[in-house]
PDB file of N, CA, C and O in Angstrom:
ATOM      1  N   UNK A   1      76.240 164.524  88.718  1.00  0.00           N
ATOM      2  CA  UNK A   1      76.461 163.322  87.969  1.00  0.00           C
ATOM      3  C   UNK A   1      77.955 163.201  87.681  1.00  0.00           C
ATOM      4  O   UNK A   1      78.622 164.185  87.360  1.00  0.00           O
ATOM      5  N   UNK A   2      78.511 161.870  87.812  1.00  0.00           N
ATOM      6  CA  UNK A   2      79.658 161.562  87.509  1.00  0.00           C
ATOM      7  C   UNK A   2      79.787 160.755  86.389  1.00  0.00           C
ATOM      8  O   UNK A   2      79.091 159.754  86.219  1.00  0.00           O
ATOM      9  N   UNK A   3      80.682 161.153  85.579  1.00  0.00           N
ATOM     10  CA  UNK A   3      81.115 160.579  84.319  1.00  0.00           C
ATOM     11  C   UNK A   3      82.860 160.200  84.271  1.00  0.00           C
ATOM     12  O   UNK A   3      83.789 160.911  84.654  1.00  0.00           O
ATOM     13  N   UNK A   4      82.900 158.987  83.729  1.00  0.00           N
ATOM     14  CA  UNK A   4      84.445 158.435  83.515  1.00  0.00           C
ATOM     15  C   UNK A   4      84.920 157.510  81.866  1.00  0.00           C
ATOM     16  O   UNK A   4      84.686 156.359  81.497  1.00  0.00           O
ATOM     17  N   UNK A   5      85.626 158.610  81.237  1.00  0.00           N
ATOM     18  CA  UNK A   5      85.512 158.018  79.652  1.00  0.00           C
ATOM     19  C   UNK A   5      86.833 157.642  79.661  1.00  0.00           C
ATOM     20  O   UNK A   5      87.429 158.283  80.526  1.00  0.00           O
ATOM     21  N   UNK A   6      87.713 156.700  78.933  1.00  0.00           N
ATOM     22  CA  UNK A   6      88.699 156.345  78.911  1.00  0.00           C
ATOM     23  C   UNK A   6      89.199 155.337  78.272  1.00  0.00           C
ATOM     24  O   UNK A   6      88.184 154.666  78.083  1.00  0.00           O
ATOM     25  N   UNK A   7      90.137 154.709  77.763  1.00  0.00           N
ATOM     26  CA  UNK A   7      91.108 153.532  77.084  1.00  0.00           C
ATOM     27  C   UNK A   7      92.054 153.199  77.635  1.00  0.00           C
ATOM     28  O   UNK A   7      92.781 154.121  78.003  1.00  0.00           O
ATOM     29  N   UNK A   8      92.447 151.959  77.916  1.00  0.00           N
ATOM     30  CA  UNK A   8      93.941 151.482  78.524  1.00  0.00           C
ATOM     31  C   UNK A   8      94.187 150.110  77.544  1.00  0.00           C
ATOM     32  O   UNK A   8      93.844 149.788  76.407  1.00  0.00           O
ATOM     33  N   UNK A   9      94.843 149.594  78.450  1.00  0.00           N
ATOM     34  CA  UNK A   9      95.639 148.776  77.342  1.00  0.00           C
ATOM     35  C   UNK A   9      94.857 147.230  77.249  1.00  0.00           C
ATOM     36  O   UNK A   9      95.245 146.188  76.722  1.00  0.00           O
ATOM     37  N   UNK A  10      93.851 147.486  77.842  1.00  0.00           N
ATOM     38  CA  UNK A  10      92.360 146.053  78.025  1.00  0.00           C
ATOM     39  C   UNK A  10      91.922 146.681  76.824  1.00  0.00           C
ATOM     40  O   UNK A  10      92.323 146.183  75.772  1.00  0.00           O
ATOM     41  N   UNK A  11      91.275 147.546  76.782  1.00  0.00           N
ATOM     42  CA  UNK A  11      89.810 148.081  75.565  1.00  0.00           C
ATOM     43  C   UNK A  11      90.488 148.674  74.143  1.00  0.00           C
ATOM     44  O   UNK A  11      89.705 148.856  73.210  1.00  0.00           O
ATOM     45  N   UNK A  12      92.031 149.008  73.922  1.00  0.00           N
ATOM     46  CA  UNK A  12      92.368 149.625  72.960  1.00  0.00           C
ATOM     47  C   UNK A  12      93.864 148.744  72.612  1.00  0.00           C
ATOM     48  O   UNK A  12      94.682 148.350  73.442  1.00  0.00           O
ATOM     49  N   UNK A  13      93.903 148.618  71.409  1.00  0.00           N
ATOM     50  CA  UNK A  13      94.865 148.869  70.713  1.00  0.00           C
ATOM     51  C   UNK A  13      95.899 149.921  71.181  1.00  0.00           C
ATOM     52  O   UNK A  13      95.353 150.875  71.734  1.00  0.00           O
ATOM     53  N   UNK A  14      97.603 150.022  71.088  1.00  0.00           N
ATOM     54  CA  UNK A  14      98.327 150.728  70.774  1.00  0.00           C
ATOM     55  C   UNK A  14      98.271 151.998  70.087  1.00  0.00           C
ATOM     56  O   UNK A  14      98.844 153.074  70.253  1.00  0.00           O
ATOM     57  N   UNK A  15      97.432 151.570  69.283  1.00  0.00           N
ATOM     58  CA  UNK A  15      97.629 152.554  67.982  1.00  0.00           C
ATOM     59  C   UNK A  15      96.795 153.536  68.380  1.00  0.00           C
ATOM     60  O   UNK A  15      97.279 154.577  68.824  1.00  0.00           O
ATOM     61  N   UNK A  16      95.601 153.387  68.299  1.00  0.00           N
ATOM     62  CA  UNK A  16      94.343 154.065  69.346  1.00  0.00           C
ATOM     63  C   UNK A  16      95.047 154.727  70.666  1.00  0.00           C
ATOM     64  O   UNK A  16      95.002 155.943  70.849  1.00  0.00           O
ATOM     65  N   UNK A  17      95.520 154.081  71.322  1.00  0.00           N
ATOM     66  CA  UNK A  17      95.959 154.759  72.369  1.00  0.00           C
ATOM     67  C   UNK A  17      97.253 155.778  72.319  1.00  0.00           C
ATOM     68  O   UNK A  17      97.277 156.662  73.175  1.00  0.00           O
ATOM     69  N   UNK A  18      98.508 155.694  71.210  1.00  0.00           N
ATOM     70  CA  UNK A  18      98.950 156.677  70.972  1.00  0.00           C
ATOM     71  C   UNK A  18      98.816 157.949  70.720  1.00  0.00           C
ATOM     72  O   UNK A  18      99.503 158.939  70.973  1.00  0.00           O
ATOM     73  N   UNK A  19      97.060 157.637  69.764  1.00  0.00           N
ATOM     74  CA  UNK A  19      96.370 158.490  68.938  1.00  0.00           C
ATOM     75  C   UNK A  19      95.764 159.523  70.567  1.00  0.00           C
ATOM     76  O   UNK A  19      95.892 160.728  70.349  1.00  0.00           O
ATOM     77  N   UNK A  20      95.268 159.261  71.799  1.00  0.00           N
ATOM     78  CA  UNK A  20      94.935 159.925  72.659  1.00  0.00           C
ATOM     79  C   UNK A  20      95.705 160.231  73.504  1.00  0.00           C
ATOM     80  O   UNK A  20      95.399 161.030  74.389  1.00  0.00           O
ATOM     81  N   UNK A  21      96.820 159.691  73.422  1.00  0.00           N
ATOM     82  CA  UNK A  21      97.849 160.227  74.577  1.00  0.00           C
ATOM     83  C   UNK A  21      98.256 161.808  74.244  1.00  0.00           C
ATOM     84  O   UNK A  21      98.758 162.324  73.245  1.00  0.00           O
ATOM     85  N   UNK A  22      97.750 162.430  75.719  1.00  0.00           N
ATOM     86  CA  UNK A  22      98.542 164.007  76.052  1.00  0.00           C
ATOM     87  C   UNK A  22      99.363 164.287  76.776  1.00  0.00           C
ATOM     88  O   UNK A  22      99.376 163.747  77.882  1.00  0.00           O
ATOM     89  N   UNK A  23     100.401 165.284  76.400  1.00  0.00           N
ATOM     90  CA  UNK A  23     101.142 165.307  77.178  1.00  0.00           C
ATOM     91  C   UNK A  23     100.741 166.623  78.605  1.00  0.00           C
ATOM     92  O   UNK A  23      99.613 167.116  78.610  1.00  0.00           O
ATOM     93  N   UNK A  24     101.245 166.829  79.137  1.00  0.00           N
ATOM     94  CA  UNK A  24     101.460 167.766  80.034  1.00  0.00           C
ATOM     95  C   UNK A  24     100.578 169.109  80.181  1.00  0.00           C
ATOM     96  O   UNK A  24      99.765 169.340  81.077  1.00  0.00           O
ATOM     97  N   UNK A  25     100.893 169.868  79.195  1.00  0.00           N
ATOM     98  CA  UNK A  25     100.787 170.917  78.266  1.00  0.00           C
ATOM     99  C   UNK A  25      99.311 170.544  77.842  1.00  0.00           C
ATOM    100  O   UNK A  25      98.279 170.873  78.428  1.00  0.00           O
ATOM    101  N   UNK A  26      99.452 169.689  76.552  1.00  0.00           N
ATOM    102  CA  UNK A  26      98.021 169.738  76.237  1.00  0.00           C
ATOM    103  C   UNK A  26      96.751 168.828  77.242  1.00  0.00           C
ATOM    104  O   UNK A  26      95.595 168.542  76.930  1.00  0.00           O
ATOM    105  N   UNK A  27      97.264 168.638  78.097  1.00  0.00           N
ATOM    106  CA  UNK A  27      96.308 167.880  79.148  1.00  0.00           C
ATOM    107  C   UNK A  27      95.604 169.524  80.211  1.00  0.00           C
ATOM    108  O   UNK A  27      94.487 169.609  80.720  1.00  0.00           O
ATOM    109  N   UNK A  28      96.960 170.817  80.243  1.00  0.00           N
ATOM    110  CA  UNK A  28      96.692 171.741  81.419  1.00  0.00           C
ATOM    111  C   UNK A  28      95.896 172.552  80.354  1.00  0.00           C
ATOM    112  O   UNK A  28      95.066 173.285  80.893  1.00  0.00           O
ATOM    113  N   UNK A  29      95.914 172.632  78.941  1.00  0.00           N
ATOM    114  CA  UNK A  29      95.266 173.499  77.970  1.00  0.00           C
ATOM    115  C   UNK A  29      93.558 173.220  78.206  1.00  0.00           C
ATOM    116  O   UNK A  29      92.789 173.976  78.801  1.00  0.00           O
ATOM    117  N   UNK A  30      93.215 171.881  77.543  1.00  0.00           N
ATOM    118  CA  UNK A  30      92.354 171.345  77.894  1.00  0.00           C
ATOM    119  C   UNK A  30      91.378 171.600  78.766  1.00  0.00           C
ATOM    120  O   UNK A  30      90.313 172.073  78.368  1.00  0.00           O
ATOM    121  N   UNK A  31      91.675 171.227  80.529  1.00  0.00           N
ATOM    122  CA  UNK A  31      90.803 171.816  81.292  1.00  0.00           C
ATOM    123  C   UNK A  31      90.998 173.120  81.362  1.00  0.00           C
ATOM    124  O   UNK A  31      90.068 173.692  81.930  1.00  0.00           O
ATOM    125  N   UNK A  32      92.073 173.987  80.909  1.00  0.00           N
ATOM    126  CA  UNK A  32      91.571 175.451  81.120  1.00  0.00           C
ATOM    127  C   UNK A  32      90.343 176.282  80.108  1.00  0.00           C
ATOM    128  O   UNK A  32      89.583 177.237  80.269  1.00  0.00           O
ATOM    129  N   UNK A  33      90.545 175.649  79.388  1.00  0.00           N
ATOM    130  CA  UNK A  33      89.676 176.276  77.924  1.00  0.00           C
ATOM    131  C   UNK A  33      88.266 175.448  77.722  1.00  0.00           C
ATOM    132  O   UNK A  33      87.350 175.658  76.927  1.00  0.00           O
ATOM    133  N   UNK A  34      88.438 174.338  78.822  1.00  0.00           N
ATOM    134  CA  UNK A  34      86.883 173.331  78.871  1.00  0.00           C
ATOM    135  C   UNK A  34      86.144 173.728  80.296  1.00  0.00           C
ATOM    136  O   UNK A  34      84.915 173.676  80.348  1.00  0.00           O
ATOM    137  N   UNK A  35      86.622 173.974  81.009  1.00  0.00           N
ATOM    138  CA  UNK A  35      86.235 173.936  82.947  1.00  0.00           C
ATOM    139  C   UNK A  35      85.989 175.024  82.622  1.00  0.00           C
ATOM    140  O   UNK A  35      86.655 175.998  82.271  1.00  0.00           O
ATOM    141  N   UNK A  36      83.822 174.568  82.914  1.00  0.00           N
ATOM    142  CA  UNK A  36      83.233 175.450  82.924  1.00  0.00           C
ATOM    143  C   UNK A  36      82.707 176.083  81.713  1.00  0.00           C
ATOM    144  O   UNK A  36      82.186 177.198  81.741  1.00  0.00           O
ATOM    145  N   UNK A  37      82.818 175.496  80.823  1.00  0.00           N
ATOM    146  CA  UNK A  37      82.309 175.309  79.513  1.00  0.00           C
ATOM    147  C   UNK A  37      81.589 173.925  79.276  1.00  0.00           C
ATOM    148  O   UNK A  37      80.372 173.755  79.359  1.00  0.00           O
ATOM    149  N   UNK A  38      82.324 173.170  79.033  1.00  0.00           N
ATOM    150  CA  UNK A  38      81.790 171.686  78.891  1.00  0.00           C
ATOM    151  C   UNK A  38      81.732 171.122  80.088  1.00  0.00           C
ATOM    152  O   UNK A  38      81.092 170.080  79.950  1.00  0.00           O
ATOM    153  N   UNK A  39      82.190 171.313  81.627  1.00  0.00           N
ATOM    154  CA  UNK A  39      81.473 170.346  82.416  1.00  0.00           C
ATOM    155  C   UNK A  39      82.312 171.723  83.678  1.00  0.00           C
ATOM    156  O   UNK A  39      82.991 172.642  83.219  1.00  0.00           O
ATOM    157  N   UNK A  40      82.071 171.569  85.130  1.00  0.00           N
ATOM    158  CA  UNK A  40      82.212 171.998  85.882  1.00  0.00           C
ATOM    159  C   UNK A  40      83.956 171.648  86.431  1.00  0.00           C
ATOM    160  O   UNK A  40      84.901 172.403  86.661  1.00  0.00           O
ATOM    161  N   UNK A  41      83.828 170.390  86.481  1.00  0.00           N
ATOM    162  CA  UNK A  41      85.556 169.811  87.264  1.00  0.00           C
ATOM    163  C   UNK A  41      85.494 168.832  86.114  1.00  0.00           C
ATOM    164  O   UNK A  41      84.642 168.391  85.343  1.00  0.00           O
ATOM    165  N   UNK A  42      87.403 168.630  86.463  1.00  0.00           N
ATOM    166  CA  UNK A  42      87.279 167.135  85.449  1.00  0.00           C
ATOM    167  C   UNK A  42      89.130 167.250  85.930  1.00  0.00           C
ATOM    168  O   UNK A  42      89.852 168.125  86.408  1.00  0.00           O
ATOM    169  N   UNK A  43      89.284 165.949  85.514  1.00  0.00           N
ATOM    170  CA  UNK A  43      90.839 165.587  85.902  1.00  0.00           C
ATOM    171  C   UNK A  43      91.121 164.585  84.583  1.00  0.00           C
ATOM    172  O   UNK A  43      90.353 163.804  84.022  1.00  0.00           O
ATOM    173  N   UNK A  44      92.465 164.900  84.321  1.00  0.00           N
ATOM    174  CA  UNK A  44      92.784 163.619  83.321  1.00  0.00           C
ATOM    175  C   UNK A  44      94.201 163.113  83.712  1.00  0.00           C
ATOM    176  O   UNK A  44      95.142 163.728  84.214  1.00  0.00           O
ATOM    177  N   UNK A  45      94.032 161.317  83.195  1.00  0.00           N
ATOM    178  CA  UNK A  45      95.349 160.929  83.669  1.00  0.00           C
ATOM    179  C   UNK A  45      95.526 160.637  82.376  1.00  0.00           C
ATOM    180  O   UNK A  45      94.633 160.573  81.531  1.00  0.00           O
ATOM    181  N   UNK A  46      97.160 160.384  82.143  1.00  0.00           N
ATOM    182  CA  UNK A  46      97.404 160.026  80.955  1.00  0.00           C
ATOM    183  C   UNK A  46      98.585 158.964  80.290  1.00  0.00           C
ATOM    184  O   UNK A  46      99.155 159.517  79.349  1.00  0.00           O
ATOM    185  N   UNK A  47      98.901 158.088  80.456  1.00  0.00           N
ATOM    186  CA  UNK A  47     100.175 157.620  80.707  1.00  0.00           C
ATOM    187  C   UNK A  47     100.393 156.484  79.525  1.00  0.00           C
ATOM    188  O   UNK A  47      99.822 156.536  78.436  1.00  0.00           O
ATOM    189  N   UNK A  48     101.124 155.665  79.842  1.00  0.00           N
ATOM    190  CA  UNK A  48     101.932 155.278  78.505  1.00  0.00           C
ATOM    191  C   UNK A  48     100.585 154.094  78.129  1.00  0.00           C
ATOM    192  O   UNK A  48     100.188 153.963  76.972  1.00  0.00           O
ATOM    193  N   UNK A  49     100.036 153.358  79.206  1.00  0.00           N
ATOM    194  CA  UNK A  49      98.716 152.508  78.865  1.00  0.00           C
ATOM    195  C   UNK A  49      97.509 153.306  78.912  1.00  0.00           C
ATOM    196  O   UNK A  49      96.874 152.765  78.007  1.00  0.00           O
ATOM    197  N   UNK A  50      96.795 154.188  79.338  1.00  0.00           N
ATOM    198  CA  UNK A  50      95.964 154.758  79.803  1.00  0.00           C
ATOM    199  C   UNK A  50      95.854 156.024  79.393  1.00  0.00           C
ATOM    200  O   UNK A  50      96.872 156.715  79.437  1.00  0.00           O
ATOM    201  N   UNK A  51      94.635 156.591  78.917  1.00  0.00           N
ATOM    202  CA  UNK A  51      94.044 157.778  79.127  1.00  0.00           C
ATOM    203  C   UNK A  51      92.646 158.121  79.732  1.00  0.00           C
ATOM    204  O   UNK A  51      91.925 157.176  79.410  1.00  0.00           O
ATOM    205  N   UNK A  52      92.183 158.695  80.192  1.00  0.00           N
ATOM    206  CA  UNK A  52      91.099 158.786  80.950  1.00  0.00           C
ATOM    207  C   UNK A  52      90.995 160.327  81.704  1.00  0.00           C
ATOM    208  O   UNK A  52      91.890 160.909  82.317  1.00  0.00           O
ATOM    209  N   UNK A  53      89.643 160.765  81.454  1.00  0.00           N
ATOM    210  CA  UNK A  53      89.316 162.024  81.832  1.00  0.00           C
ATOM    211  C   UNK A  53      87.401 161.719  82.375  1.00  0.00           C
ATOM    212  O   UNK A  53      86.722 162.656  82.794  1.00  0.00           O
TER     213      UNK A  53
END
C-alpha cells in the first residue's frame, strides 16, 4: 500500500507550513529512527512551499 501525506502552498497557510518545514538533518534523522518502525520505505521532500512524505 501506498500512502502520500503532505501541504503546499494550495491546502496550507504559511504559517502551517513553516510549522512543518525540515531541514536536511532533521528530514535524514527521521527516516533513520522511523524506516522500519513505522513503515518500510518513505522519502520526504521539503521545500520552501511544500512538505510531503
Amino acid at each position: 500500500m501506498i500512502y502520500a501525506v503532505g501541504v503546499n502552498h494550495h491546502t496550507a497557510p504559511v504559517t502551517i507550513r513553516e510549522c512543518l518545514h525540515l531541514t536536511d538533518d532533521e528530514i535524514a534523522a527521521f527516516l533513520r529512527d522511523n524506516t522500519g518502525v513505522l513503515f518500510k520505505e518513505a522519502g520526504i521532500v521539503s521545500t520552501c512551499n511544500r512538505t510531503e512524505l
